[in-house]
TILODO-739662 format. One line per 10 residues: number of its first residue (from 1); for each residue x, y, z of C-alpha. Coordinates in nm, 3 decimals. Example, Ala and Ser with C-alpha at 12.3 -4.5 7.8 and 13.67 -1.06 7.14 Angstrom:
1) 1.230/-0.450/0.780  1.367/-0.106/0.714
end
This chain:
1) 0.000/0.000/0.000  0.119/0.381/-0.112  0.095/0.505/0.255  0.270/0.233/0.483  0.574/0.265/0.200  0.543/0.613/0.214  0.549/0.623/0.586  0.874/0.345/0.613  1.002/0.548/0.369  1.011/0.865/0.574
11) 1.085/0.738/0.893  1.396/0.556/0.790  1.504/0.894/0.597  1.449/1.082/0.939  1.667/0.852/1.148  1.968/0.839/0.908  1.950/1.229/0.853  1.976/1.227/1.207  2.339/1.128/1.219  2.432/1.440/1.004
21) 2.194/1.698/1.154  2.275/2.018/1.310  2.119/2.140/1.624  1.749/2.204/1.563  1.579/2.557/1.579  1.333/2.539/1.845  1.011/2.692/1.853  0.756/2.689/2.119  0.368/2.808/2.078  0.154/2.824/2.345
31) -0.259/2.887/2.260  -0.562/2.861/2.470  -0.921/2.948/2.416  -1.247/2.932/2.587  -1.583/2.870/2.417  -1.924/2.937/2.542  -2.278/2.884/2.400  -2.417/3.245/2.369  -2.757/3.121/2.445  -2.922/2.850/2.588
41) -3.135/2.592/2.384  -3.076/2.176/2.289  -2.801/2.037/2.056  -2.888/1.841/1.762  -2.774/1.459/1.844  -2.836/1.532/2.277  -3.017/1.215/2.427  -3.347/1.238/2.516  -3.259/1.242/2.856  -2.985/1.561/2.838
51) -3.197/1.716/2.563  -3.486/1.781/2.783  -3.555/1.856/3.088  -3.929/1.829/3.286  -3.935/2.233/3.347  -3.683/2.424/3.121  -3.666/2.197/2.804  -3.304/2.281/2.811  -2.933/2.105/2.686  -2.713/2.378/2.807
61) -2.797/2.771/2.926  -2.658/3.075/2.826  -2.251/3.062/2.941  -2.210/2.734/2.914  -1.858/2.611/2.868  -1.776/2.383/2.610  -1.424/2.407/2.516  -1.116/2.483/2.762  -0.841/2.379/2.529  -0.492/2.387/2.539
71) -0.248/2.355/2.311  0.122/2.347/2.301  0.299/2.341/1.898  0.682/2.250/1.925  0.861/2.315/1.606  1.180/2.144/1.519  1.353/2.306/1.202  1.715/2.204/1.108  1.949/2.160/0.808  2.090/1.834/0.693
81) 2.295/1.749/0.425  2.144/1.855/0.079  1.820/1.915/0.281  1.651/2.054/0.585  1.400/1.882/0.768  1.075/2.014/0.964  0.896/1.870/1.290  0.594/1.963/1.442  0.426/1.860/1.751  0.065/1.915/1.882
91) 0.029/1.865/2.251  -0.339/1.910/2.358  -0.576/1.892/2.620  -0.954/2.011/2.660  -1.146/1.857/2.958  -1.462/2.046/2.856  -1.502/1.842/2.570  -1.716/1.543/2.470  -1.538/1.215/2.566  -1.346/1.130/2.244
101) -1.235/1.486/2.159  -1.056/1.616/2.522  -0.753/1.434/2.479  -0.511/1.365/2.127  -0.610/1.189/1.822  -0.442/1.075/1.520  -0.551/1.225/1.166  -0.733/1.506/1.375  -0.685/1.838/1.476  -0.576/1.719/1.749
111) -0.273/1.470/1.599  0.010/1.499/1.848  0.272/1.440/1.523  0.105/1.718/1.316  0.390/1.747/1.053  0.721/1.575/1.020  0.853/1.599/0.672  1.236/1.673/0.452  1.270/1.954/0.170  1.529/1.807/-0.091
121) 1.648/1.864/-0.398  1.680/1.601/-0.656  1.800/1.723/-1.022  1.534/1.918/-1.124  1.310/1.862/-0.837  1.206/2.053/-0.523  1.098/1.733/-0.277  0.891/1.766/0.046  0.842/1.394/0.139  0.701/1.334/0.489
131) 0.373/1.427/0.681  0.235/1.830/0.542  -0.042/1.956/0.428  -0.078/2.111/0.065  -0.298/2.374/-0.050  -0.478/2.414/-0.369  -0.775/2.628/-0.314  -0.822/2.966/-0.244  -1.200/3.000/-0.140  -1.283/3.159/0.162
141) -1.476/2.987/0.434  -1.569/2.657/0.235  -1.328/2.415/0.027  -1.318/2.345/-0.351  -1.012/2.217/-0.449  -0.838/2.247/-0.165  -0.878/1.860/-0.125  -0.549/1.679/-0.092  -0.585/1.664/0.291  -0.916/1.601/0.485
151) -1.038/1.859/0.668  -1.162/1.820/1.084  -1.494/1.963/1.073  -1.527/1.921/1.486  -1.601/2.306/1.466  -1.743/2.331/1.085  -1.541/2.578/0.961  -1.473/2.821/1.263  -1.117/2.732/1.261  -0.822/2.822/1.044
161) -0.799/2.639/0.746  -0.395/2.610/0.832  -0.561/2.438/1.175  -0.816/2.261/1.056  -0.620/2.070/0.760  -0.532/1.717/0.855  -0.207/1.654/0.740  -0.076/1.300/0.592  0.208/1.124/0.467  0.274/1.229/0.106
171) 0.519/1.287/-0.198  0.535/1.627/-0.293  0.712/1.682/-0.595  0.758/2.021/-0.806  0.966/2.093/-1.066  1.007/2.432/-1.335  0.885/2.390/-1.682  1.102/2.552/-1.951  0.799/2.777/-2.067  0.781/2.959/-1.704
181) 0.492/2.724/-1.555  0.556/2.474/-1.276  0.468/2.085/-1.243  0.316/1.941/-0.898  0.301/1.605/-0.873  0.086/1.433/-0.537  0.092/1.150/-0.381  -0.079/1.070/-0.081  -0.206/0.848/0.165  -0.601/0.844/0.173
191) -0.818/0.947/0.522  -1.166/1.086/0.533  -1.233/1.396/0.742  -1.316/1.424/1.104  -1.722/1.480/1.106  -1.872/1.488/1.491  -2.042/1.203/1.539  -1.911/1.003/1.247  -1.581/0.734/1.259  -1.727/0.554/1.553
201) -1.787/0.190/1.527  -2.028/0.020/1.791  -2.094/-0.341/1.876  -2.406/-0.504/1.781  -2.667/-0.474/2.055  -2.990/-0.248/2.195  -2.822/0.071/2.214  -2.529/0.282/2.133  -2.357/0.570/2.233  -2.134/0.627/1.951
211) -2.285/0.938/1.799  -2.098/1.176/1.986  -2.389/1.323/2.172  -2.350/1.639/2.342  -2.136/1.736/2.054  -2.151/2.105/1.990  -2.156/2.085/1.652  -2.316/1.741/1.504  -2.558/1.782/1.208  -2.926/1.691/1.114
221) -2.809/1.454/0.899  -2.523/1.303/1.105  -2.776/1.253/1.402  -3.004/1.089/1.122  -2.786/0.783/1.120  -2.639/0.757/1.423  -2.813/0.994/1.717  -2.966/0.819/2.007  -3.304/0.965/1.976  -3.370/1.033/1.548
231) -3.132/0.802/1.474  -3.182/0.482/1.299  -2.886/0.275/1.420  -3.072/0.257/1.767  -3.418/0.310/1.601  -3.417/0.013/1.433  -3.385/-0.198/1.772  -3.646/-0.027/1.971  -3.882/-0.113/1.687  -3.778/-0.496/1.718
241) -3.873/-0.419/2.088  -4.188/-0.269/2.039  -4.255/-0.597/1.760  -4.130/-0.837/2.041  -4.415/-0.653/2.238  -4.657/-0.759/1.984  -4.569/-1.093/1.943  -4.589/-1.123/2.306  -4.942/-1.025/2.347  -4.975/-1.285/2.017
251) -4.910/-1.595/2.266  -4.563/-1.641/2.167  -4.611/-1.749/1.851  -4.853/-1.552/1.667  -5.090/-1.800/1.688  -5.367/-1.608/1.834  -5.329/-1.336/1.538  -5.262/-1.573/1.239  -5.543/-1.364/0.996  -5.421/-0.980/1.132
261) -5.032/-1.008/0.982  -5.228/-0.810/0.697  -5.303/-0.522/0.906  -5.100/-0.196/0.897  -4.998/0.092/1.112  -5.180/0.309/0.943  -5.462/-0.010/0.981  -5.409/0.035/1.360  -5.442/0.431/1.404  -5.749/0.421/1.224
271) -5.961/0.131/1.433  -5.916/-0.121/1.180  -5.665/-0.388/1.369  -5.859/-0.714/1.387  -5.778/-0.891/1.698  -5.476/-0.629/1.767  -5.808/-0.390/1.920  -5.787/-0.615/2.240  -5.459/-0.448/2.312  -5.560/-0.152/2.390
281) -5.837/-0.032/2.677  -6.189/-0.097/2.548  -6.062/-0.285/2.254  -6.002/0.042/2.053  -5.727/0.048/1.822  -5.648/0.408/1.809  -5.240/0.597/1.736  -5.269/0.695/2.120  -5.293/0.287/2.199  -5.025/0.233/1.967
291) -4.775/0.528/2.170  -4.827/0.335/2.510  -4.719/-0.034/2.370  -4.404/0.173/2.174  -4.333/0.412/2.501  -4.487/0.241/2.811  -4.334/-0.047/2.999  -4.678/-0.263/3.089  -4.938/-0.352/2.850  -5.228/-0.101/2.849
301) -5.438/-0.364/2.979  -5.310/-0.539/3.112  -5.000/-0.483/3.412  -4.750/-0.715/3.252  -4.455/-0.620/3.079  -4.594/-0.629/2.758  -4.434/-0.258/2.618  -4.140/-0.111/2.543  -4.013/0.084/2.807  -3.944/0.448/2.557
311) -4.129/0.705/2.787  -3.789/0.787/3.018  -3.984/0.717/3.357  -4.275/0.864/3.270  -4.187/1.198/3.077  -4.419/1.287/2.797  -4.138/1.239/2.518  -3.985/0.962/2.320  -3.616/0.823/2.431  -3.606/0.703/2.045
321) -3.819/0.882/1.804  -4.072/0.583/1.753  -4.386/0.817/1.774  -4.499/1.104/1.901  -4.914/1.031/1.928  -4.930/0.963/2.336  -5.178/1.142/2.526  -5.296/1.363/2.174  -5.440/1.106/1.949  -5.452/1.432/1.688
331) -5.068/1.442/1.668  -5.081/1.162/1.438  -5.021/1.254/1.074  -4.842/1.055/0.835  -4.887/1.353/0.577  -4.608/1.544/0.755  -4.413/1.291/0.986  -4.180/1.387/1.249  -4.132/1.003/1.414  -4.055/0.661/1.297
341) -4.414/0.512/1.276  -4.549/0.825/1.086  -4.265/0.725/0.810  -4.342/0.351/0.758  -4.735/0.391/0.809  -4.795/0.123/0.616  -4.580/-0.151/0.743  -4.813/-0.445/0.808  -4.761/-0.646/1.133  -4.577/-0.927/0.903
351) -4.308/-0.626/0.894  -4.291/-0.612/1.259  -4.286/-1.021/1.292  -3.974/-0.989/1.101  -3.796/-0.716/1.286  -3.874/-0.931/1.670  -3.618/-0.890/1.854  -3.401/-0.735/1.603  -3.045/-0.573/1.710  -2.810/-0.320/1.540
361) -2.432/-0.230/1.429  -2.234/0.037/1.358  -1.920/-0.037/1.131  -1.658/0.150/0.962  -1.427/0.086/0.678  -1.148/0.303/0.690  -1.027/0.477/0.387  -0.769/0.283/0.223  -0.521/0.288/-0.068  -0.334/0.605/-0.174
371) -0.393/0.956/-0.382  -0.292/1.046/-0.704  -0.288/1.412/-0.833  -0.158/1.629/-1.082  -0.127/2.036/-1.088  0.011/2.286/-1.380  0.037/2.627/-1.288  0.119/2.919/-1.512  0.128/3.277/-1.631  0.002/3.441/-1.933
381) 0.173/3.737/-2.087  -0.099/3.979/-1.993  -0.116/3.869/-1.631  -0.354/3.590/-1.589  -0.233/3.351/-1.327  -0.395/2.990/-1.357  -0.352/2.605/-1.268  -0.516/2.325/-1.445  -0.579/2.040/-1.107  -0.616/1.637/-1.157
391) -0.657/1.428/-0.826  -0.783/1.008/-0.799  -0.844/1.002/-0.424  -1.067/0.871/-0.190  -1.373/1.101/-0.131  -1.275/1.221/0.225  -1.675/1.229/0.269  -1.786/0.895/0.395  -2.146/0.752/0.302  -2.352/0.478/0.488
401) -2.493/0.172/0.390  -2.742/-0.076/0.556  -2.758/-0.428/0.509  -2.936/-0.702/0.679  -2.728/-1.027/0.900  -2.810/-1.301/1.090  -2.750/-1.306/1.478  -2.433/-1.536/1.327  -2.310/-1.318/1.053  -2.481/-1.470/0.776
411) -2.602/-1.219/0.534  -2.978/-1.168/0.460  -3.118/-1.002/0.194  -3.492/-0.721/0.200  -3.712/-0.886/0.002  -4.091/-0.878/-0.015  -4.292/-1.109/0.086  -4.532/-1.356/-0.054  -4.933/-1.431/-0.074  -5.140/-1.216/0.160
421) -4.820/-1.027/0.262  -4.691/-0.876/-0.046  -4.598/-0.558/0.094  -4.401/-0.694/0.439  -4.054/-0.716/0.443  -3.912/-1.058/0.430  -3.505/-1.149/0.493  -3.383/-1.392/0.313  -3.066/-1.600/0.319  -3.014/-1.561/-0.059
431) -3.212/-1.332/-0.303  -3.396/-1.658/-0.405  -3.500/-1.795/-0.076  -3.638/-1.698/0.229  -3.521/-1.751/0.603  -3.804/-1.932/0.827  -3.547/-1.848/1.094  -3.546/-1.512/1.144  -3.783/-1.292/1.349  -4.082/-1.351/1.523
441) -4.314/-1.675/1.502  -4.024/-1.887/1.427  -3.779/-1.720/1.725  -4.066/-1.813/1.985  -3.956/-2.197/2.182  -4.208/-2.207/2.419  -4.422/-1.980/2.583  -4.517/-1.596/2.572  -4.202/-1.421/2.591  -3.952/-1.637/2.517
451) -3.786/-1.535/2.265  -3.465/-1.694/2.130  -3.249/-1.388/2.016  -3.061/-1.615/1.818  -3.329/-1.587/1.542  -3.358/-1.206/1.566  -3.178/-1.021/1.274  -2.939/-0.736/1.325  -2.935/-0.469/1.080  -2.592/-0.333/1.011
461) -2.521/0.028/0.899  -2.184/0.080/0.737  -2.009/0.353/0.668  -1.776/0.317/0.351  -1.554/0.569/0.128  -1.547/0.609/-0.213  -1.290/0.647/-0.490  -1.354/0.899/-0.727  -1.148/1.143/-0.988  -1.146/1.555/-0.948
471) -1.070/1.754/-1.207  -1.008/2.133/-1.185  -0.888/2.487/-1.237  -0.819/2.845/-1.085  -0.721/3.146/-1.195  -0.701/3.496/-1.094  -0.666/3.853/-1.269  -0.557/4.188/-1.132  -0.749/4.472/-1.283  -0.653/4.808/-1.196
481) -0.907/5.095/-1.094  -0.843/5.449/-1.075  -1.119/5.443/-0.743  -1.043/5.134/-0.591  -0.703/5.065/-0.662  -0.629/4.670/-0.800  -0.960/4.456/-0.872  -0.852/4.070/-0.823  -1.126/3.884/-0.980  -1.029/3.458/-0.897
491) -1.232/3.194/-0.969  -1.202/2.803/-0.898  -1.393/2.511/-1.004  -1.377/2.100/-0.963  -1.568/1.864/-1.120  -1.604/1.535/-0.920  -1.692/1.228/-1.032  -1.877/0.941/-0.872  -1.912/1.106/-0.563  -2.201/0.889/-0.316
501) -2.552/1.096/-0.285  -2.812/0.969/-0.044  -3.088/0.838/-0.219  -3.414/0.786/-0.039  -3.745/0.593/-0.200  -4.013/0.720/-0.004  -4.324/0.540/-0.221  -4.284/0.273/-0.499  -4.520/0.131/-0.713  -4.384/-0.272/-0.572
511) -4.422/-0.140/-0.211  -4.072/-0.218/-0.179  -4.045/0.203/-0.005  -3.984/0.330/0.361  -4.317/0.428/0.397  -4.368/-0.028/0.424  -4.052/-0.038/0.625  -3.799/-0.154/0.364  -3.501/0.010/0.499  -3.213/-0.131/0.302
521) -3.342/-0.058/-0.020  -3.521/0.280/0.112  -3.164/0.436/0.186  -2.930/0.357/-0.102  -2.609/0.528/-0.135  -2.572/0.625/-0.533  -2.312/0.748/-0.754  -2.365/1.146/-0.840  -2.114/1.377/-1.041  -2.057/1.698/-0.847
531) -1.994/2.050/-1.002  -1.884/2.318/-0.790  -1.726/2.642/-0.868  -1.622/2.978/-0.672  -1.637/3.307/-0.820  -1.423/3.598/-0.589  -1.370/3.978/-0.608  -1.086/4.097/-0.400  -1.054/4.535/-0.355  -0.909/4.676/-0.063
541) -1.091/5.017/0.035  -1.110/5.241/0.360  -0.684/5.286/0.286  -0.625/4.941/0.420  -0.913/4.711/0.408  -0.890/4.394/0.224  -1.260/4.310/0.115  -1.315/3.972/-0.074  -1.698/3.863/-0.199  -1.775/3.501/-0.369
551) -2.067/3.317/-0.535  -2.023/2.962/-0.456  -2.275/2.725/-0.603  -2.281/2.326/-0.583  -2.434/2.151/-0.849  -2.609/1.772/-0.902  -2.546/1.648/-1.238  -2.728/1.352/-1.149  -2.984/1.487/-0.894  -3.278/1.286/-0.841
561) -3.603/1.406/-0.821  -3.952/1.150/-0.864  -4.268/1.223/-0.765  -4.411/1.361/-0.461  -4.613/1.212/-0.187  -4.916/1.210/-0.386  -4.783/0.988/-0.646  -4.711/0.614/-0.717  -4.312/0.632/-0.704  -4.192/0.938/-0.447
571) -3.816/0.940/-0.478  -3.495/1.183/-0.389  -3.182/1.299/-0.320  -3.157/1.375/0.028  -3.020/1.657/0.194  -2.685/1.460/0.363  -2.646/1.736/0.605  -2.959/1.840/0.745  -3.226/1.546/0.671  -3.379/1.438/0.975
581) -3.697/1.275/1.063  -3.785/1.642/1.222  -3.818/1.799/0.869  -3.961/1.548/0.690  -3.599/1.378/0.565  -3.547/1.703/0.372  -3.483/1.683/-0.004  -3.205/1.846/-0.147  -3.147/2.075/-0.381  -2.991/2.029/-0.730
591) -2.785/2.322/-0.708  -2.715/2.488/-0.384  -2.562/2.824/-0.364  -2.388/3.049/-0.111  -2.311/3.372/-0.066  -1.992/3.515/0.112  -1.841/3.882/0.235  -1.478/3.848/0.369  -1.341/4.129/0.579  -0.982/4.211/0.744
601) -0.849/4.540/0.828  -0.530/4.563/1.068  -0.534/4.857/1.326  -0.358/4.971/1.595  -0.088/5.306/1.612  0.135/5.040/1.320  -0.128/4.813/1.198  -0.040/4.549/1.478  -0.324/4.421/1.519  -0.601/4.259/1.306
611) -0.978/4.185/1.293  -1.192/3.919/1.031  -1.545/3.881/0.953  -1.665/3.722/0.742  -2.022/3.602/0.689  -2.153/3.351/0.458  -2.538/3.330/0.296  -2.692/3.013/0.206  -2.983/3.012/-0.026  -3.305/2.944/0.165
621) -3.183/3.158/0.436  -2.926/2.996/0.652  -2.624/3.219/0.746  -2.261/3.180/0.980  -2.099/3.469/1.062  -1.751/3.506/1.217  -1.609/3.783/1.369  -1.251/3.759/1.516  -0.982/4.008/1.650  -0.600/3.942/1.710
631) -0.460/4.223/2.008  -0.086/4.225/1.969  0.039/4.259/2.368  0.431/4.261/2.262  0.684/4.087/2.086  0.548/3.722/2.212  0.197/3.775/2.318  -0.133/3.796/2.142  -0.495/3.870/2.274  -0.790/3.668/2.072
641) -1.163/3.666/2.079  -1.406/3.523/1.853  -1.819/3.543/1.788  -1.936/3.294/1.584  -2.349/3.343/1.495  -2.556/3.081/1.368  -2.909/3.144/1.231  -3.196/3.178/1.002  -3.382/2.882/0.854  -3.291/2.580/1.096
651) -3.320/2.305/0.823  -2.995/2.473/0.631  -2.636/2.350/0.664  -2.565/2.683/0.870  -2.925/2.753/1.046  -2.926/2.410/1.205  -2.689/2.512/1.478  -2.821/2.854/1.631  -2.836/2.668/1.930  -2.463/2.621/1.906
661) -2.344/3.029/1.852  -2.015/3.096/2.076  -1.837/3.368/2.195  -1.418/3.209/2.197  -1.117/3.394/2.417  -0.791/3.338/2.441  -0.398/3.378/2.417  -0.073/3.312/2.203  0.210/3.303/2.319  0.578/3.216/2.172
671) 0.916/3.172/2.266
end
């Protein structure tokens, strides 16, 4: 593999350099900052139980701390023979954070070997080989083809892009071309970036706790797939509890209901549950009946443990997002669902036989295998500066899949069923043939409740990374103006091929859809070209301002876009950052635009010291903006503060975290 060569490689060059180095320069950095929430409200991805609370409905209050962190950067810089090598180490700490993120981390931000690499020269050829970071990309705020290195996205893009760049092991090669232009040549080890609540595998089992919750800064569409209330890694086994509860009250074997398996959950809301009525008090089958068998730990009947304990002790909210009917039979409406039964109203109880008992599993496959890119970067005679950009890498953005496994391992496959129960999901050992072995009737060995887990399936959500090709370009033009001095107009664009798109089949005209509870085929990962481009003015004005604007837009070449909820087939391209079962799994849009005004002006008696803002618009309303200062105290010591505002429409890749807004302090300082 490219990146355990590349790695030996290095290491063995850094230990015999070290027999014919110099003394190192030493430099020291010392930063800290503080972060508070600016207001009080819940995170996206909290637990039920730290989301809420029975009087203030409150996560965290205005003042909150959530970051105390430390950080100490040695630099080791020496000359060696031909060459000069460069060392940098990270030394962190910050207690105030989520467990996972307080202490160092490899291929973070937090990577206690952030750079280690040698500058050579070989004929022709400037070398850096080692562990760096390379830059391509000049956007502010987001990143185009600045894509060589993964990116930690722990606090979206409030950090320096210098900071926030994960660097790996790479060969970076440049060389002069005899007509003035210069060749780059790339190549890298492959990692994804660091996404809050992604990169966390968890054991099969009833519940996990890998999504990072109480995470400052996890989105919709993160908490989607792995939160512990909307999301459908521990979904998926509360709804084999709540099916366990119904093939309980079956007698064990489903005996006693052989002629309702037909019925729905749409069926059940509206009276019409055959024997499934005698659940509920005065045999009426009603969505409010259905909320105390998902949430309540007795049957409503009668006292035995029947239900699925989801009520938190008694609080009037879900723990998982099954449905949100209890105590308000009018809440129901499958039209515009917010919880897991209002999505898959017309699973039939067949659906839930299958899903008895059933478990769940987080896995990840790490990215593998190495990058490959390419830049050429020239000068025209009038001025225009340009580079033409090739990369084959591994898409640092990860996608999920879900499959279906036996308790054992053996894979089964979502199929439909047969006769009477066309529309139920089935799992199957092979695409031909069904299991009789897996889920309810067939899991029951004696009496009511006894349920052999060994037949139970366990649905399995991976998360995967994809190889795919980028090509690009930049450029950028000085125009000078007799009232605003030099106009830089730059622009940048990448076109990426077989990136993964979420692709979610709401209604289908074979039933096989997530509103019958097919969730394997509902959610399928699917190939999608990707064109994005930035457009940038750069003036300065007000003698020493430096103001930059930029139309970015992001566009779907192979968006997808079926129906509606009124039709036979209802199918989309999700929104991967903000869907949630909140806002009806949001659809994306086939091209996305944003909107950005950059800001820095130094001041101070010499211009020692500095302030940013910048403040980026996303169409349909979301916005960030980012104001930060730099007070220069003397030679070694700098002041910071930073106000980072969230708002606007909360179902946008900014708006989601208003709840998150933070004022930041700190201090450099270097010897």
């Amino acid at each position: 593999m490219i990146n355990k060569k590349l790695k030996l490689a290095i290491l063995f060059g850094s230990f015999a350099a070290g027999y014919a180095s110099a003394a190192s320069e030493v430099g020291i950095k010392i930063i800290h900052e503080n972060a508070d929430f600016i207001s009080g409200g819940s995170l996206i991805g909290a637990s039920a139980d730290n989301a809420y609370d029975s009087t203030t409905y409150k996560k965290h209050s205005t003042g909150d701390t959530f970051k105390s962190e430390s950080t100490a950067k040695v630099t080791l810089d020496g000359d060696l023979v031909n060459s000069a090598y460069h060392v940098e180490l990270n030394l962190h700490s910050n207690p105030e954070a989520v467990d996972g993120y307080s202490e160092q981390e490899s291929y973070t931000q937090r990577d206690g070997l952030r750079e280690a690499y040698i500058d050579t020269q070989l004929g022709d050829w400037a070398l850096r080989t080692g562990k760096q970071q390379v830059v391509w990309g000049t956007a502010d705020g987001m990143k185009l083809l600045d894509n060589i290195n993964p990116t930690d996205y722990s606090e979206l893009a409030q950090n320096q892009m210098a900071d926030s760049r994960i660097p790996v092991w790479m060969l970076n090669a440049e060389t002069n071309l005899n007509d003035g232009g210069t060749f780059q040549f790339i190549a890298s080890e492959a990692k994804g970036h660091k996404i809050a609540g992604l990169g966390n595998t968890s054991a099969k089992g009833d519940e996990h706790t890998n999504g990072d919750s109480g995470h400052p800064f996890i989105m919709k569409g993160v908490d989607t797939l792995v939160g512990p209330v909307n999301g459908f890694l521990n979904i998926a086994p509360a709804l084999g509890q709540v099916a366990t509860s119904f093939s309980d009250n079956a007698g064990g074997n489903g005996s006693q209901l052989a002629g309702a398996y037909a019925y729905t959950v749409q069926g059940f809301v509206d009276g019409n549950a055959g024997n499934f009525k005698y659940f509920c008090t005065g045999a009426v089958a009603d969505a409010d009946c259905l909320a105390k068998i998902a949430n309540n730990a007795t049957n409503p009947v009668n006292p035995v443990p029947y239900g699925f304990a989801n009520n938190l002790g008694g609080q009037d909210h879900n723990k998982h997002n099954l449905i949100d009917a209890e105590d308000g039979v009018g809440r129901w409406d499958h039209e515009n669902p917010n919880s897991m039964f209002e999505y898959m109203y017309d699973a039939t109880f067949a659906t839930f036989d299958t899903f008895t008992g059933m478990t769940s599993e987080y896995r990840v496959e790490e990215a593998e295998g190495g990058n490959l890119g390419f830049r050429y970067k020239n000068t025209t005679s009038n001025g225009l500066n340009y580079s033409l950009n090739f990369l084959n890498h591994i898409d640092p953005n990860p996608y999920v899949q879900i499959h279906y496994e036996k308790q054992d391992g053996t894979r089964l496959y979502e199929k439909a069923g047969s006769g009477n129960f066309t529309s139920s999901v089935e799992l199957c050992t092979t695409n031909a043939t069904c299991s009789s072995a897996v889920g309810g009737a067939a899991g029951y060995i004696h009496s009511v409740g006894d349920f052999d887990n060994s037949y139970a399936a366990n649905m399995v959500m991976t998360e995967k990374y994809n190889r795919i090709n980028s090509l690009g370009g930049s450029f950028d033009y000085a125009i000078e103006s007799d009232s605003l001095g030099p106009i830089v107009i730059r622009g940048e664009a990448v076109y990426d091929m077989d990136t993964m798109q979420p692709v979610l089949t709401r209604k289908s005209s074979d039933s096989i859809d997530l509103h019958h509870g097919f969730f394997a085929n509902s959610f399928t990962p699917t190939e999608a070209d990707m064109l994005k481009y930035v457009l940038g003015f750069d003036v300065t004005a007000l003698t020493n301002m430096m103001v930059s604007l930029q139309l970015i837009q992001i566009s779907n070449l192979d968006f997808i876009d079926q129906g509606n909820k009124d039709t036979a087939t209802w199918k989309y391209t999700a929104d991967a950052a903000v869907m949630s079962l909140t806002n009806n799994l949001q659809k994306a849009k086939k091209n996305k635009e944003f909107y950005s005004l950059f800001l820095s002006k130094p001041f101070g008696e010499s211009g020692q010291h500095r302030w940013n803002n910048i403040t980026i618009y996303e169409e349909d309303g979301g916005y960030w903006n980012r104001l930060d200062a730099e007070y220069t105290i003397d030679d070694n010591t700098q002041a910071t503060a930073e106000y980072n505002l969230y708002g606007g429409n909360e179902n946008t890749q900014f708006g989601q975290f208003y709840n998150s807004s933070n004022v930041q302090i700190g201090f450099k300082y270097s010897f």
